[in-house]
C-alpha positions in Angstrom: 72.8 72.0 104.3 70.6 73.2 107.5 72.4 74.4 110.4 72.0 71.2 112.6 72.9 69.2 110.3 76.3 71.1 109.3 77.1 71.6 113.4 76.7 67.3 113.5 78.7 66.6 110.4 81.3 69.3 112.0 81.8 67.3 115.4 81.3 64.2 113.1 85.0 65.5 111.3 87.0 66.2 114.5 86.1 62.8 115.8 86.2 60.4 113.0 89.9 62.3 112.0 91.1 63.0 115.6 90.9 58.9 115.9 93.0 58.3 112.7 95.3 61.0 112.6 99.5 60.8 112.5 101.3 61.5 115.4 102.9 64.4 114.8 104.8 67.6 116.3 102.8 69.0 119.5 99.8 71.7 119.1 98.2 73.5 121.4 94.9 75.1 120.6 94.5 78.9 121.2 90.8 80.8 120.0 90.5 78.3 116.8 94.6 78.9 115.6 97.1 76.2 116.4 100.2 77.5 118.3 103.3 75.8 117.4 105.2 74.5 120.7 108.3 73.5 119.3 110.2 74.9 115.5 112.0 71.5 114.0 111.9 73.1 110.8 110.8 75.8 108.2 108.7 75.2 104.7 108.9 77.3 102.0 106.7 78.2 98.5 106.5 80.7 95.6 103.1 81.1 94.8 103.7 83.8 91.7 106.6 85.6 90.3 105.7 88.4 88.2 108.1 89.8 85.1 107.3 93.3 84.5 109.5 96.4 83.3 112.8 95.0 83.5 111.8 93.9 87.1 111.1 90.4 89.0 108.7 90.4 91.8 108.3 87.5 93.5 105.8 86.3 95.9 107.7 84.1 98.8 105.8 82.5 101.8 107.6 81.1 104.8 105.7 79.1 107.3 106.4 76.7 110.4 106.4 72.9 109.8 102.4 73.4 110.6 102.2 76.2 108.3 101.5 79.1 110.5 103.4 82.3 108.4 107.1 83.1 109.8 107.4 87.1 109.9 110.2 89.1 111.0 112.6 87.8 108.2 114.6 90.4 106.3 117.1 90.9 103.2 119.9 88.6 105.1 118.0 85.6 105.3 117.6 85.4 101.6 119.7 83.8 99.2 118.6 84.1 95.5 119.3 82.7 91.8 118.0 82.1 89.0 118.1 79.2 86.6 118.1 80.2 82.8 119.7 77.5 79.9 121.5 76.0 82.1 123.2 78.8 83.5 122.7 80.1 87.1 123.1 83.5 88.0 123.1 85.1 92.1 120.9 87.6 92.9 123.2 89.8 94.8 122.2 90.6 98.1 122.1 94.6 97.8 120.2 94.5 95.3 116.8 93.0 96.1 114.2 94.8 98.4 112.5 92.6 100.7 109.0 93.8 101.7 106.7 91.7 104.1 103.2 92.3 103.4 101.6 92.4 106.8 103.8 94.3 108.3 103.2 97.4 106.0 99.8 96.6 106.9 99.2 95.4 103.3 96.9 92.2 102.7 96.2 90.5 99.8 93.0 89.2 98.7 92.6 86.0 96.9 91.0 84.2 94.3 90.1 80.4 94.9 88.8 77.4 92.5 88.3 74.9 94.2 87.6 71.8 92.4 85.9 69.1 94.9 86.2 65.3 94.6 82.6 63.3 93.6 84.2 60.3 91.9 82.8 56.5 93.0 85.8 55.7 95.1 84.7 59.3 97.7 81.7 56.8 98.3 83.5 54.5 99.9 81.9 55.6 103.2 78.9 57.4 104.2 81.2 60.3 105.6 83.9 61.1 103.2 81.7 63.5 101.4 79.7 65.2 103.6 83.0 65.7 105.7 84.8 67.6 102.7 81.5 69.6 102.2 81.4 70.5 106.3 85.4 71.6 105.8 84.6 73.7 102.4 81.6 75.2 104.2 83.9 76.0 107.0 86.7 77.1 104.6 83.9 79.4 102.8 82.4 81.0 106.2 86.6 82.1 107.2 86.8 83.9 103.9 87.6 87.9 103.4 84.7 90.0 102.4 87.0 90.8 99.2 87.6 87.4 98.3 86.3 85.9 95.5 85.4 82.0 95.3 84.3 79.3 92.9 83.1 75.7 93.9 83.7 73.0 91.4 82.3 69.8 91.9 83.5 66.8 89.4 83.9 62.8 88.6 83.4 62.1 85.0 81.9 66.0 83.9 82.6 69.0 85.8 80.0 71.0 87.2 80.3 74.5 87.8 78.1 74.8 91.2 79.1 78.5 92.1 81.1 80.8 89.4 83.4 83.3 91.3 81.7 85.3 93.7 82.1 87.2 97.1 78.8 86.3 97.8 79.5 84.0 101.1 75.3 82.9 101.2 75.6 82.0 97.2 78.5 79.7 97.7 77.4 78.2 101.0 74.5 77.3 98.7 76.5 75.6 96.2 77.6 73.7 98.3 74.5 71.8 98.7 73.8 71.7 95.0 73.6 68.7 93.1 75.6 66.7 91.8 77.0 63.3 90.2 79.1 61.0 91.7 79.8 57.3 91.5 81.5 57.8 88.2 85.2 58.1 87.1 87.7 60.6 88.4 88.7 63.9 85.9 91.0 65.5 88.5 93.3 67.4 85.6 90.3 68.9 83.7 88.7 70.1 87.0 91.4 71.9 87.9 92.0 73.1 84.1 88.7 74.3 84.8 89.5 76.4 87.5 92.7 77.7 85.7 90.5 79.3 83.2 88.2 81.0 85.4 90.8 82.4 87.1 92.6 83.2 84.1 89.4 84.6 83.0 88.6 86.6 86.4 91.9 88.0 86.9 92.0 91.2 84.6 88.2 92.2 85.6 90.0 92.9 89.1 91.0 96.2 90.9 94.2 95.6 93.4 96.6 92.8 93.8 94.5 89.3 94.6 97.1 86.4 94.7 95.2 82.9 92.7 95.1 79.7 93.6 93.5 76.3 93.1 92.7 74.2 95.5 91.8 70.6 94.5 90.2 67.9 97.0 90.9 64.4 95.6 90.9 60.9 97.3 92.1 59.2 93.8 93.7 58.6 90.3 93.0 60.8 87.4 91.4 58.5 85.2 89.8 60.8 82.5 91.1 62.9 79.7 93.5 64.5 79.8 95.3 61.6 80.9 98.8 63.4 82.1 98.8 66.2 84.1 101.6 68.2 81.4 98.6 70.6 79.9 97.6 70.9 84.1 101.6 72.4 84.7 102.4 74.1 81.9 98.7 76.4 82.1 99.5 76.8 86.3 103.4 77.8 85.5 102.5 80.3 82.6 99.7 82.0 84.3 101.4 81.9 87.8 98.8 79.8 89.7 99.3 77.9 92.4 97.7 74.3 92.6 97.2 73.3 96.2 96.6 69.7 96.3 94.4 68.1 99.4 94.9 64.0 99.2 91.6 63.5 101.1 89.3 60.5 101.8 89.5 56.7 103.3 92.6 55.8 101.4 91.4 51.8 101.3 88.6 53.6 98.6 91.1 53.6 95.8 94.7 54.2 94.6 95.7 58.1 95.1 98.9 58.7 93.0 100.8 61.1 95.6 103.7 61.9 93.5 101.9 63.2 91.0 99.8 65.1 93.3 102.8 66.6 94.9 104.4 67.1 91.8 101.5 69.1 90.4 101.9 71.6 93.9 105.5 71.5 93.9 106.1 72.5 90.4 103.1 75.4 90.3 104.4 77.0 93.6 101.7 75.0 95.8 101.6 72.8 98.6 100.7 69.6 98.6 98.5 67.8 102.0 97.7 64.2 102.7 95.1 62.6 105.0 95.1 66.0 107.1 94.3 65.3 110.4 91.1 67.6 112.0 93.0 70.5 112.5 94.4 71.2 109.3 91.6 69.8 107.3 89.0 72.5 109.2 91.7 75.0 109.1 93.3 74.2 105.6 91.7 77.6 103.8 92.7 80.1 106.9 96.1 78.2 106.2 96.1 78.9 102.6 94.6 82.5 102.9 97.1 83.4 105.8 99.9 82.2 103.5 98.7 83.9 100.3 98.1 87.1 102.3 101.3 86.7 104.6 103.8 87.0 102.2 107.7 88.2 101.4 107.3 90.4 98.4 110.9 90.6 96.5 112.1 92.9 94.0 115.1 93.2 92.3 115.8 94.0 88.4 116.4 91.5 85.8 116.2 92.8 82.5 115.7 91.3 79.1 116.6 87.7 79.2 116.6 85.0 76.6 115.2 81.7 76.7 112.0 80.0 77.1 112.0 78.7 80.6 113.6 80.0 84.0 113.9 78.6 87.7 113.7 80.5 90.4 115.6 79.5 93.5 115.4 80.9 97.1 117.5 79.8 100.2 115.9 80.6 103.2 118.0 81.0 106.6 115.9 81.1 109.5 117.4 81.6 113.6 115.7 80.8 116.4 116.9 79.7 120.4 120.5 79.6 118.9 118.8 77.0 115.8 119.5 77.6 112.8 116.8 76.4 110.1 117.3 76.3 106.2 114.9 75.7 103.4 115.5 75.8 99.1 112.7 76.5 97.1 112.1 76.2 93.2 109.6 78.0 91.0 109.8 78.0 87.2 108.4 80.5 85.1 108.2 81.4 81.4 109.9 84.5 79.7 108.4 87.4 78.4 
């Protein structure tokens, strides 16, 4: 995509989703970050829990209502259990060690498929998709030099257009490969896809990079696999994150957003609908600031039996006298 052309499509996305978005609560722009005015409330997410040496380490972000990270939280504002057969058991408070990563000065680097949406129904429109390519350009360009990338382009086949990479020039490039569109909508095995590369990619790396998929889709998964159960149960045993991004001129087609949210809230993602032009250009420094903004908890755990645990995590958050709560899940699988 030449420069020009990427700067028009650019003002092109601010305007055409400026003049459509929600109203929502009040932002003020400072540099290119939104500043939240007023806190009505907190969100919360486990992107990975990791089950090593008798130990649980999980990987908690806290954010605004916009999603800017919350820092400054410390072993108090944590409640935790855990779900196993049945039976719930409290974390007691002593005994888990609450570390926030930034404020060691310790950043994570992540690792992001990102399957893209090329079915008929994103042809709706002469602007739906070149206004997801100008965001994933723009998401690509905020990236760490450390982290690693892959663009995944489907409808009926899914096409590989950039493998993971650091390499910022390669997968600007991809996104001006070629591709297929005007054809059905395989949403699951896209972001199966991307699972398996980052399954794949994961071992081959030296530090801690925290996963994640991120899937644009405007629609319906109407190709095999047909339920998204083989999508969940790959995310939840590998600890990936699905991030789904409901995207597009919603009169195009029918988007199921349960089962989009379901698929986020059950892998430790987040799910986002018709973002307005703020959090559509912004969504990856979102997502990267989250991933590499997080509460890192420790405590032991032992040898447990069972197949399949929930984590739970009550979050307590004061501010101006307000007190803010949030409860978030995250199920994992046993060693």
């Amino acid at each position: 995509m030449k420069k020009i052309f990427t700067s028009v499509i650019a003002i092109a996305l601010i305007v055409f989703l400026f003049s459509c978005q929600k109203d929502e609560t009040p932002l003020s722009i400072v540099g290119n970050k939104p500043q939240l005015n007023n806190t009505t409330g907190i969100n919360s997410n486990v992107p990975r829990v990791d089950l090593k040496g008798g130990k649980m380490t999980v990987f908690l972000s806290v954010t605004d209502q916009v999603g800017l990270p919350l820092s400054g939280l410390v072993n108090p504002n944590f409640e935790i259990s855990y779900t196993i057969n049945g039976v719930t058991t409290s974390v007691p408070n002593p005994s888990f060690n609450v570390l926030y990563s930034t404020g060691t000065g310790t950043a994570y680097n992540v690792a992001t498929a990102m399957p893209m949406d090329y079915s008929g129904s994103m042809l709706f429109d002469s602007l739906t998709i070149p206004l997801m390519e100008s965001a994933i350009n723009y998401f690509v360009q905020l990236k760490a030099a450390n982290d690693y990338m892959e663009i995944i382009k489907f409808s009926t086949q899914i096409f590989t257009a950039c493998p993971f990479t650091v390499d910022t020039a390669a997968l600007l490039a991809a996104i001006d490969t070629f591709h297929i569109s005007n054809q059905t909508t395989a949403l699951y095995q896209a972001c199966l896809t991307g699972l398996n590369d980052i399954q794949t990619l994961m071992p081959t790396l030296t530090g801690t990079y925290l996963p994640a998929v991120i899937a644009f889709t405007d629609g319906v998964n109407n190709c095999q696999p047909l339920t998204n159960d083989s999508v969940i149960s790959k995310a939840i045993t590998n600890q990936i994150p699905i991030y789904t991004i409901c995207y597009g001129n919603m009169n195009s087609g029918y988007p199921d957003t349960t089962m989009l949210k379901h698929m986020s809230d059950t892998t430790g993602g987040r799910f986002y609908i018709t973002p307005n032009a703020t959090q559509l250009v912004e969504l990856y420094s979102y997502v990267s600031g989250q991933l590499g903004n997080l509460y890192v908890i420790t405590f032991p755990f032992g040898t447990k039996a069972g197949q399949l645990g929930t984590l739970n995590i009550k979050t307590t958050y004061v501010k101006n006298g307000k007190t803010y709560q949030n409860i978030t899940h995250k199920s994992f699988y046993l060693n």
